[in-house]
N, C-alpha and C positions, 0 to 999 in steps of 0.2 A: 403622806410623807413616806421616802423611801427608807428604809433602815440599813443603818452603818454596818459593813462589813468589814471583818478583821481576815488576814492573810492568814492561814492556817499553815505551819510547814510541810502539812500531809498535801495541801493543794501547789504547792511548789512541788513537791516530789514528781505528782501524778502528771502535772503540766510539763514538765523535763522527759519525763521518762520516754518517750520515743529516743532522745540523744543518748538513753543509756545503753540500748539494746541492742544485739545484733540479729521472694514468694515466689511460688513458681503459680499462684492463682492469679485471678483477674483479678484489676485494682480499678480504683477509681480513686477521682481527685477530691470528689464529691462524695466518700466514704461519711459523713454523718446525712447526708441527705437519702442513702440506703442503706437502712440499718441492717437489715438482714443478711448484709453481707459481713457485717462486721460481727453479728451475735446473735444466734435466732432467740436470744433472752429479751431482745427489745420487739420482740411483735405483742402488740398492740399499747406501747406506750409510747401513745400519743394523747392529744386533747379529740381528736375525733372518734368514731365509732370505728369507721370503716375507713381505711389508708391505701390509697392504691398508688406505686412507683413505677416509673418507666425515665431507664440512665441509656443513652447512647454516649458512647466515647470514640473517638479516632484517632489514633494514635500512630504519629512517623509518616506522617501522607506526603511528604514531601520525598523522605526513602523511596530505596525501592523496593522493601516486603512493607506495608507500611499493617496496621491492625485494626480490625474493626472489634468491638466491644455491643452489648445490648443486658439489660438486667431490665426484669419487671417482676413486681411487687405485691402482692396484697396482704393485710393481717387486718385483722378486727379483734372486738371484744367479744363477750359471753357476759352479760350482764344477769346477776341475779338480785333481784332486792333483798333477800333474806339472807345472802352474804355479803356484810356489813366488813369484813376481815380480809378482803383478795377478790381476785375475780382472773378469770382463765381467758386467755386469749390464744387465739390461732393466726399461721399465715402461709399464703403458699408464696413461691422464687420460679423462677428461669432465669437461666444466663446464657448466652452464648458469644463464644469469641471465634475468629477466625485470623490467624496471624498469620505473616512468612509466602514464599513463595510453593511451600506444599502445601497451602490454605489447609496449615492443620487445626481442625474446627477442638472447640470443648464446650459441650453442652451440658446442664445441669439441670433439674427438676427435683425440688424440693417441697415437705411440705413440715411448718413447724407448729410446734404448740409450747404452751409455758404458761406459768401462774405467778401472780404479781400476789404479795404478800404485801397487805396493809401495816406498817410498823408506826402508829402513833399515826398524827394525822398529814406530815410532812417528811414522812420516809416511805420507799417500795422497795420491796427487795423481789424481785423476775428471777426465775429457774429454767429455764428452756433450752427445749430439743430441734434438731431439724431431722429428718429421715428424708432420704429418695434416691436417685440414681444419676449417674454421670453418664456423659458418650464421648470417645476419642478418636477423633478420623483425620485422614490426610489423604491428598491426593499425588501420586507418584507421578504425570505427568508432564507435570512444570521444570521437574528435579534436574538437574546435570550432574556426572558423578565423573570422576577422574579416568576410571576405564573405556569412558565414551570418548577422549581424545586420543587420536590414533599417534600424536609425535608432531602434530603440524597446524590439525584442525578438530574442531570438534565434531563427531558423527554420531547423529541420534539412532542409528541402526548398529551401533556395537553393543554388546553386554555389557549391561552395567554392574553385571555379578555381584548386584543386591538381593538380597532375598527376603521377603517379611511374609511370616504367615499370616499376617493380616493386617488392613490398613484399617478395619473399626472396632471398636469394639465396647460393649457397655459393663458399668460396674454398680455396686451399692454406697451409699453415703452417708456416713451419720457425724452429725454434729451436737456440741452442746456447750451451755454458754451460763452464766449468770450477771447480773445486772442489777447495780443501785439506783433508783433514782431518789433526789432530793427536792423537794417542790416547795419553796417557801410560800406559805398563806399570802394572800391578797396582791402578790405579782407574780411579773414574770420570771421569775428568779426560779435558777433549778439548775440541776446538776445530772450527769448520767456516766457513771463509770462502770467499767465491766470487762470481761475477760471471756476469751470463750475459746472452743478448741474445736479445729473443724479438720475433718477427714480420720476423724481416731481410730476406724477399722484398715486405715493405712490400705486402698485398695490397689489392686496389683496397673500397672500402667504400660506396661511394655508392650511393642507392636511384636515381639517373638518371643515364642511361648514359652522357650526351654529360657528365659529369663525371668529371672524377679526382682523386678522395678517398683517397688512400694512409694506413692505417694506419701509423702510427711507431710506428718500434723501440721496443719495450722496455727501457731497461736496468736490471737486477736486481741492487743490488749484498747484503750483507749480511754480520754478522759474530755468530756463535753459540758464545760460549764456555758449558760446563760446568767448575767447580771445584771437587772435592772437597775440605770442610775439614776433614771429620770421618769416622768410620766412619756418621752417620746422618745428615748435612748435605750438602746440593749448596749451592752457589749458580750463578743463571743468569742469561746476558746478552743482550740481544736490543737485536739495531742492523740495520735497512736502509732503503731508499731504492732507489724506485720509480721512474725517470725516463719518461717517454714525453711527445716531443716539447716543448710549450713547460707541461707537465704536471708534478707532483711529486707523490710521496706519501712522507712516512716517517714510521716507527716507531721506538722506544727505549725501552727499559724492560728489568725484571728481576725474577726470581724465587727463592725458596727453596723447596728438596725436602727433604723431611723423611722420609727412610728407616722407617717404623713395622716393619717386618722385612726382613732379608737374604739369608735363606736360600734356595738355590737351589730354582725352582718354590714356591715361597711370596713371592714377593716383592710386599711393599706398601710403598707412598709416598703423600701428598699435597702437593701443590705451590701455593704461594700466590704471583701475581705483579700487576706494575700493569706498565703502560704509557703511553706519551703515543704520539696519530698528531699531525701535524700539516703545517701545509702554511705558504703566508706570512701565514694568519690566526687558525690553530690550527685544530684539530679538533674528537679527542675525549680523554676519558682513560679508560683500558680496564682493571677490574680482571680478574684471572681465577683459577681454582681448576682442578687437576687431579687427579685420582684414576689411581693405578695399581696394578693388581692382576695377579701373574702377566704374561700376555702381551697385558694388555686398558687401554688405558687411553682414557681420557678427560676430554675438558675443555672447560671455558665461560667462553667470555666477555663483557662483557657494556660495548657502548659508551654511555658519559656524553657527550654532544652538548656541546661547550662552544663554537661558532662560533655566528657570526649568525644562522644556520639554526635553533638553539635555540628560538628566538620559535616557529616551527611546530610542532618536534618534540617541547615542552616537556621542554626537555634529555637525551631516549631516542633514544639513535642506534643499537643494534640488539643483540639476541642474537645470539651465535654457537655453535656445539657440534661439536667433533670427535671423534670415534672413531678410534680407530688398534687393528687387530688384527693380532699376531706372526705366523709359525709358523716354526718352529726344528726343524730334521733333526737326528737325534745321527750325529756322525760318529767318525773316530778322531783321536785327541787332534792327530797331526801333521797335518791335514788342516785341523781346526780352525784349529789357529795360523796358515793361512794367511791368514784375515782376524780379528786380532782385534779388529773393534768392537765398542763398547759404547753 
């Protein structure tokens, strides 16, 4: 039997709160399916041992700067049997984007760690850090600047009396995050809300030197219930908000999982969900499907351009597809129960 849940007004609040709030980082549409970009406090809470991510996004291909996206993934656990209380997980990231017609690239390498605190036998409380390094380049090439038309026609051989001490250059990175989760005994039923702040050493970004161009914080709020209603039903909730400096991004939206088998190592589901991004002009609306099979799944989504920007993009704001692959150790049963997620 599943058990009856009541509406909590703390779960209305957290589920709204993207519409309360007002990036200049990569995004995805598919942000709970890479956690690490949302909070290095969710490495390794999952049900598997070892988590490995890989997001391709394409965004505006119909424009003509249009952007390509890539994120990949790994974090695991640190299992100890004799701590019966927590247990320490690790993960490392890469990202890399390249937008615009100065294909100006941003690349990221990170590496996190964090410890998941046991509170009773259906709560976790996660602390985690990320540390590594960024790169920022562009190519002057492509560029056309207003000095290069002479009154009539454009000419690639005038000064374009630009000047940049440099088209790359690399910085440091740190982030940090915390993380609740809720895992109700004997389902699928769970919860993961969490908050986290990324770029907090604010690294300098300017391509000229006698400038200081300080990256702003991040802040990553979000709220990810699962609710089992049935032996072959989920439903799912999806709420965050993006903050970065006078920047916003959010999401909201929800989905159904549809259990097609249960049995252990045979396990199949499809997932059907929508979405709204939106900012103070709107965005887009993101439907999406997910296939899961065993310890493989996958999913796509696919943005509906609904802002002003539509006129160019004729309303294709971008594919997206994630991969997510398990791997799961057999242990013994009490060793197990010392993380039971799911």
């Amino acid at each position: 039997m599943i058990k009856k849940y009541k509406i909590h007004p703390l779960f209305l609040v957290l589920f709204f709160l993207p519409l309360l709030v007002s990036a200049q980082d990569i995004h995805f549409s598919q942000y709970y399916n890479s956690p690490l970009t949302i909070n290095p406090a969710l490495s390794g809470i999952t049900r598997g041992d070892i988590r490995i991510i890989g997001t391709y996004r394409s965004q505006w291909s119909s424009a003509l700067s249009p952007y390509s996206t890539f994120h990949g993934a790994a974090d695991w656990k640190y299992f100890n049997p004799k701590r019966t209380k927590g247990f320490f997980s690790a993960g490392v990231t890469f990202n890399y984007d390249d937008a615009g017609d100065s294909n100006l690239r941003t690349t990221n390498f990170g590496i996190s760690g964090a410890y998941t605190l046991a509170i009773g036998e259906e709560n976790f409380l996660t602390f985690g850090v990320m540390t590594g390094f960024g790169q920022r380049a562009f190519d002057l090439n492509n560029l056309t600047w207003d000095n290069q038309f002479n009154g009539d026609v454009f000419d690639p051989n005038r000064d374009s009396r630009e000047q940049f001490d440099r088209t790359s250059f690399f910085y440091p990175d740190f982030n940090l995050g915390i993380n609740w989760h809720g895992q109700q005994k004997d389902t699928r039923s769970r919860l993961n809300v969490g908050v986290a702040a990324f770029h907090v050493n604010r690294p300098d970004q300017s391509f000229i030197k006698s400038d200081d161009v300080n990256l702003p914080v991040r802040w990553s709020l979000y709220f990810l219930p699962v609710i089992q209603i049935t032996e072959k039903i989920d439903l799912l909730g999806y709420g965050t908000a993006q903050i970065q400096g006078p920047d916003f991004e959010a999401i909201g939206g929800g989905a159904g999982r549809f259990h097609l088998n249960t049995n252990r190592a045979r396990e199949m589901a499809i997932q059907l969900g929508l979405s709204y991004r939106f900012n103070s002009i709107g965005d887009a609306i993101i439907p999406g499907i997910e296939l899961h099979y065993q310890v493989w799944r996958v999913g796509f989504t696919y943005d509906v351009n609904i802002s002003g920007f539509s006129e160019a993009t004729n309303r294709n704001g971008g594919p997206e597809i994630n991969v997510r692959y398990l791997i799961q150790k057999v242990r013994p049963l009490k060793v197990f129960k010392n993380c039971p997620l799911i």
